[in-house]
C-alpha positions as CSV (number, residue, x, y, z in Angstrom):
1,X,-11.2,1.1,-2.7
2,X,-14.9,1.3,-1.7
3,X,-17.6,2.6,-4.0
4,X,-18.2,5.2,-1.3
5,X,-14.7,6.6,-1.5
6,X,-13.8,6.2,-5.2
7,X,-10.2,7.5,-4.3
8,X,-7.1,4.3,-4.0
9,X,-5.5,4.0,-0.9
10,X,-2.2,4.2,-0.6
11,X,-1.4,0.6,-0.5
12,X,-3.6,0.1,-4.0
13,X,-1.7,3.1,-5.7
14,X,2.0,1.4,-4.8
15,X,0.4,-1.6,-6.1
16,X,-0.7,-0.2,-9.9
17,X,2.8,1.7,-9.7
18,X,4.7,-1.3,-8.7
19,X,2.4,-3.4,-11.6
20,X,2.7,-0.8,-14.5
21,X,6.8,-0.9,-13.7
22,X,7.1,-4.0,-14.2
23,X,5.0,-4.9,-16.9
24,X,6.8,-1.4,-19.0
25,X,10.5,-3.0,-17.7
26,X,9.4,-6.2,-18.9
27,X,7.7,-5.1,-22.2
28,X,10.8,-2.6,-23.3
29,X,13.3,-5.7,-22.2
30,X,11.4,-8.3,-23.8
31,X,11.1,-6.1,-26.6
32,X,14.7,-6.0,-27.0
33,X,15.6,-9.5,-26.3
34,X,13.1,-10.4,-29.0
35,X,14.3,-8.2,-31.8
36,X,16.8,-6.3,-30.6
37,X,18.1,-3.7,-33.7
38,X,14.2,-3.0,-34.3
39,X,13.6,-2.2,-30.6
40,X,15.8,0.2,-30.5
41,X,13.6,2.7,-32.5
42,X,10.3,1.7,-31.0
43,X,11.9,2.1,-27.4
44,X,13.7,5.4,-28.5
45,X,9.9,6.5,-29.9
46,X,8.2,5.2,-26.7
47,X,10.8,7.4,-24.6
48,X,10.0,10.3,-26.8
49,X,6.2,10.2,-25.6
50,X,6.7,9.5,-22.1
51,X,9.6,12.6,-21.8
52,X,6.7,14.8,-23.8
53,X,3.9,13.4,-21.0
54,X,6.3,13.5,-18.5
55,X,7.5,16.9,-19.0
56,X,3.5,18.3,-19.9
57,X,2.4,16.8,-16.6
58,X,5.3,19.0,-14.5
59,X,4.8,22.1,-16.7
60,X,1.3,22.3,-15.8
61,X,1.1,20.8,-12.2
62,X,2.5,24.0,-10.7
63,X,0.3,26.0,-12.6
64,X,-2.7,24.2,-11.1
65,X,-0.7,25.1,-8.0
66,X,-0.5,28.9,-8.3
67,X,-4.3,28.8,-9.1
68,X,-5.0,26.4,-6.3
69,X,-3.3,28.9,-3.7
70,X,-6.0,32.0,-4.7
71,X,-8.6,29.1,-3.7
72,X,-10.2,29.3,-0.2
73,X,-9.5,25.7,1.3
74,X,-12.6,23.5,1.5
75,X,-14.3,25.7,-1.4
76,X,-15.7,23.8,-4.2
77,X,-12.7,25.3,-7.0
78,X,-10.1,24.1,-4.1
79,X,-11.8,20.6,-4.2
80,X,-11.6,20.7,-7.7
81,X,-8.0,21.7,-8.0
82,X,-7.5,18.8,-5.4
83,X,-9.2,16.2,-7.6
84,X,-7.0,17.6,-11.1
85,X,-3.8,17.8,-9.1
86,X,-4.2,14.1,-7.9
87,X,-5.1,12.7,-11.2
88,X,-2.7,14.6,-12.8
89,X,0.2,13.3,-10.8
90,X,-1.4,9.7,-11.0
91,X,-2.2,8.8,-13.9
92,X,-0.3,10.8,-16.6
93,X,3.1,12.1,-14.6
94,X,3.8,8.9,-12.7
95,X,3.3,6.5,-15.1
96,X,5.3,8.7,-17.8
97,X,8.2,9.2,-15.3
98,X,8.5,5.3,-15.5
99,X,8.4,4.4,-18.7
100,X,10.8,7.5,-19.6
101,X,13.1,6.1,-16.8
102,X,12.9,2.3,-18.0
103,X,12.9,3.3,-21.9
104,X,15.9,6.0,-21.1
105,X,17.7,3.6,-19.1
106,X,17.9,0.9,-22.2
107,X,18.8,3.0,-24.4
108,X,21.7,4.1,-22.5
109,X,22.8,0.7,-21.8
110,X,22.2,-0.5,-25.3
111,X,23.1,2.3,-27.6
112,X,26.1,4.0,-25.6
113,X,26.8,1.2,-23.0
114,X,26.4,3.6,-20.2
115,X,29.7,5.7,-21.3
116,X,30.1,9.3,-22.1
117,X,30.1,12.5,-20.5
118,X,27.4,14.4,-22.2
119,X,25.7,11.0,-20.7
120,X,26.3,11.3,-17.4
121,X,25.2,14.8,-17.1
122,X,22.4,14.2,-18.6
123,X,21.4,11.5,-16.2
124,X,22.6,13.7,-13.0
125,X,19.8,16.6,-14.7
126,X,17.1,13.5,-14.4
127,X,17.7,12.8,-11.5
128,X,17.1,16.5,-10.6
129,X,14.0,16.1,-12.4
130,X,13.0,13.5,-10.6
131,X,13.8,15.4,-7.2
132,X,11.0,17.7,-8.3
133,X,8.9,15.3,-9.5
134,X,9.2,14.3,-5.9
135,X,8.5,17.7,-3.9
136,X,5.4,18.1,-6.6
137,X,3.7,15.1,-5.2
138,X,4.5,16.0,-2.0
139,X,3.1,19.3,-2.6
140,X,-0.1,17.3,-4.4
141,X,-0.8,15.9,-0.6
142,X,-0.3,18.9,1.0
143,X,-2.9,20.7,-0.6
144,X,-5.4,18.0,-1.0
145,X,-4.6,18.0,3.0
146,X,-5.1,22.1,3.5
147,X,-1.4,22.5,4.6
148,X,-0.1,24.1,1.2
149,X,2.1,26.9,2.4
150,X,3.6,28.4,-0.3
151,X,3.3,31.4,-2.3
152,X,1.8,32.1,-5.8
153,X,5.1,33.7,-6.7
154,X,6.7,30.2,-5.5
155,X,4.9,28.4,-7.6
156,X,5.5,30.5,-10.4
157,X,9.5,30.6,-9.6
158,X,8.7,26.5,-9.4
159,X,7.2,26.4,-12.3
160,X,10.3,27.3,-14.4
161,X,12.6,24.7,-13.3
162,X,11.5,21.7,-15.3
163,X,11.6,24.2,-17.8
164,X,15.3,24.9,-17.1
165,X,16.4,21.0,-16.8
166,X,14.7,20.4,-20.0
167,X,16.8,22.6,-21.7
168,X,19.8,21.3,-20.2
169,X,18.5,17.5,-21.2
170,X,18.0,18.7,-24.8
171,X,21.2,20.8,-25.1
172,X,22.8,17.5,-24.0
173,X,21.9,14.6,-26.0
174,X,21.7,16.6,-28.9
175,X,25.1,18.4,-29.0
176,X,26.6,15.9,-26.8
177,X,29.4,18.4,-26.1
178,X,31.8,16.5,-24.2
């Protein structure tokens, strides 16, 4: 990263995603090694914030989106959008889809040794989320590249199915119905 262009390169961002991984994985499993009946509630609490950022980040990314398409490309409010959209994805929805993943992970191991079906639905509905976490940063280079071509009303239909998982994940570990 030169002054000049204040932006990572590819290469740097995989790096810092890479780094913050590992030093989260390590963190939550040292945590538990360390004092393992205490952790358990600070890892549970830390996965509560990361699902909250997590889930902010992918509520409001395709809202940024169905603004972004009224924007004539190369305007200054399309530049704009670009520079939100990218710092949205990196530094609040990346890093809280890790921690929520690593955090989430343990606990499943740890509290309900990876068993139960209210479990395993509830992981297949992450996964999901994490497919769309995907096609939102896809859809993050495509308009910071001018190639967005999707709809207003696509973002908007878009928009609602984080909304739709989360309500599956809740509904899950809460009643754990089967």
């Amino acid at each position: 990263m030169t002054m000049a262009n204040a932006s990572p390169t590819p290469r740097e961002r995989a790096i810092r995603a890479v780094a913050a991984l590992v030093i989260t994985a390590f963190g939550v499993v040292g945590l538990g090694l360390v004092a393992p009946v205490a952790a358990a509630g600070w890892i549970k609490a830390l996965h509560v914030v990361a699902i909250i950022s997590w889930m902010a980040a992918m509520l409001y990314l395709p809202r940024l989106f169905i603004y972004h398409v009224a924007a004539t490309p190369g305007s200054e409010t399309s530049e704009t959008f670009k520079v939100m959209e990218r710092r949205l994805l990196e530094y609040i929805m990346n890093p809280a889809m890790m921690v929520s993943w690593v955090a989430g992970l343990w606990l499943a191991w740890v509290s309900f040794g990876m068993k139960g079906g209210w479990l395993h639905a509830k992981l297949a509905f992450v996964f999901a989320l994490s497919g769309v976490h995907g096609y939102f940063a896809g859809a993050v280079r495509r308009f910071a590249e001018d190639r967005n071509t999707k709809s207003q009303r696509f973002w908007r239909v878009m928009n609602e199915v984080p909304t739709v998982i989360m309500i599956v994940v809740v509904v899950l570990v809460i009643i754990k119905p089967f």
